[in-house]
C-alpha positions, -999 to +999 in steps of 0.1 A: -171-051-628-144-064-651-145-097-664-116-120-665-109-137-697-083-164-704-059-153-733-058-176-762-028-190-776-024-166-804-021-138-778+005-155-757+023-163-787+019-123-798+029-111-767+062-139-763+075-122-800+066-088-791+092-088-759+119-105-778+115-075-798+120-049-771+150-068-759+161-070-794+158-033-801+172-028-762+204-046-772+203-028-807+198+009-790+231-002-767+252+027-773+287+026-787+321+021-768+330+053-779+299+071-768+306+100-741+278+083-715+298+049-721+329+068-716+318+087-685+307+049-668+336+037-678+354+063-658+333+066-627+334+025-627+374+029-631+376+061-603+356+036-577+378+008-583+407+026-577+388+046-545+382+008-535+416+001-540+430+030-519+409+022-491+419-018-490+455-001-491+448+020-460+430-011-443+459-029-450+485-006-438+465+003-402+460-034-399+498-040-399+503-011-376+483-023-355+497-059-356+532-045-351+521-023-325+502-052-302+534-068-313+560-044-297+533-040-264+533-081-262+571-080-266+570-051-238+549-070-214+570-109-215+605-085-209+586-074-179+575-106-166+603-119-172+619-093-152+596-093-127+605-133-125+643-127-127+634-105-095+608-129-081+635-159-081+667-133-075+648-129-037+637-164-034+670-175-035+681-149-013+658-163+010+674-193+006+705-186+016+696-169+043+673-198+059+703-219+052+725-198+071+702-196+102+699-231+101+742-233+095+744-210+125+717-226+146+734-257+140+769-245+153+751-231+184+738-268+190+773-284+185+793-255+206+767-260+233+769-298+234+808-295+229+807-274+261+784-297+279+808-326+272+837-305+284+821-294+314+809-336+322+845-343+315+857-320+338+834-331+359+844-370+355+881-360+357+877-340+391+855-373+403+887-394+393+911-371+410+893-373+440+887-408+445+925-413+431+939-395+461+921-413+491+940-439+508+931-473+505+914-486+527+927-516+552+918-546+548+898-559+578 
């Protein structure tokens, strides 16, 4: 069974100096700008941007296609309501005109027929008048 044993200072202090040493001699080992490996990341860094940058391109271009297409198809859709309500209100005045000319004619059938009623009575009064006009007077008594 292994014993656990608190490290002194002194080995805390060793260990603290020995990794600024390895990240010293990390840093140190970093290879030159010029170095082929350096040169090749460089390059696949610089062939992903512009990947990335084609692709945004694309995005960009099917996403205004796309706008201008829903666009047109809106644009499509209002010219056909509003044709459909050019129609819609071309009958319903239509309709209009002819509920106003039933009720125009209906109207003229109402006067003709009282017209002829009242030239019917007056005929009617007039023959009354001719015939009470024509009896003789009567005697007085």
């Amino acid at each position: 069974m292994a014993v656990y044993r608190e490290k002194d200072f002194h080995e805390r202090r060793n260990a603290a100096n020995d990794a600024k040493k390895a990240l010293l001699e990390k840093f140190k080992a970093k290879p030159a700008d010029d170095d082929p490996r350096v040169l090749a990341r460089q390059a696949e860094r610089k062939a992903i941007l512009e990947a990335r940058a084609i692709r945004e391109a694309e995005k960009e271009r099917l996403k205004q296609e796309r706008l201008a297409r829903e666009a047109k198809e809106r644009a499509e859709r209002e010219a056909a309501e509003a044709e459909a309500r050019r129609i819609a209100e071309e009958a319903a005045r239509e309709d209009a005109r002819k509920r106003e000319a039933e009720e125009n004619e209906r109207i003229a059938r109402v006067l003709a027929d009282e017209a002829e009623r009242k030239a019917k009575r007056d005929a009617r009064y007039a023959a009354r008048k001719a015939r009470v006009g024509r009896q003789p007077p009567k005697p007085y008594a």
